[in-house]
C-alpha positions in Angstrom: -13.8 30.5 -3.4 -10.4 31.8 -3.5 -10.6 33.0 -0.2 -11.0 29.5 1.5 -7.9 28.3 1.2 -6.4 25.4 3.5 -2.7 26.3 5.4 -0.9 23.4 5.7 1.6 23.1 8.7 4.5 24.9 7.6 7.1 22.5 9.5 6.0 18.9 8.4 3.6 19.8 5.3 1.1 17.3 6.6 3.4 14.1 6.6 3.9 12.6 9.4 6.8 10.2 10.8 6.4 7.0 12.9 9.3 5.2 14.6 9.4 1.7 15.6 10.7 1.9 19.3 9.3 -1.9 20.0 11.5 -4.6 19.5 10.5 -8.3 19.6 11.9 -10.9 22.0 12.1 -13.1 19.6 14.9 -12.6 16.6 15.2 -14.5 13.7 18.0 -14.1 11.3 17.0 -14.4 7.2 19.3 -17.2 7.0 17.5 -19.0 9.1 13.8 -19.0 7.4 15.7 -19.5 4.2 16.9 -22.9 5.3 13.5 -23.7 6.8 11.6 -22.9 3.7 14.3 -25.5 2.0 13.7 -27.7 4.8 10.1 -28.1 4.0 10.7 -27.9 0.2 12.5 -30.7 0.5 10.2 -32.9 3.1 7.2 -32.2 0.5 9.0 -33.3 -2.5 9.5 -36.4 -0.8 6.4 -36.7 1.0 5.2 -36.4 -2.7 7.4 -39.1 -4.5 7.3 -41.6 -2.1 3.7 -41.4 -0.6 
């Protein structure tokens, strides 16, 4: 059993590295889904007090 031993890569020790080289057409800042999310907050809490 000893002599079945498994030799790893010896550059990268089996991990392996991905890099995003896609980028979207469409960019939306976090400031902006923050005040959506507040936008809708707001419309359902009225939607549910007056309705």
């Amino acid at each position: 059993m000893a002599d079945q031993q498994v030799q790893m890569p010896s550059g990268m020790g089996g991990l392996v590295r991905y890099f995003d080289d896609y980028k979207s057409s469409i960019e939306i800042e976090p400031e902006h889904v923050v005040a959506a999310i507040i936008i809708v907050m707001v419309f359902e809490i009225i939607l549910q007090v007056f309705f």
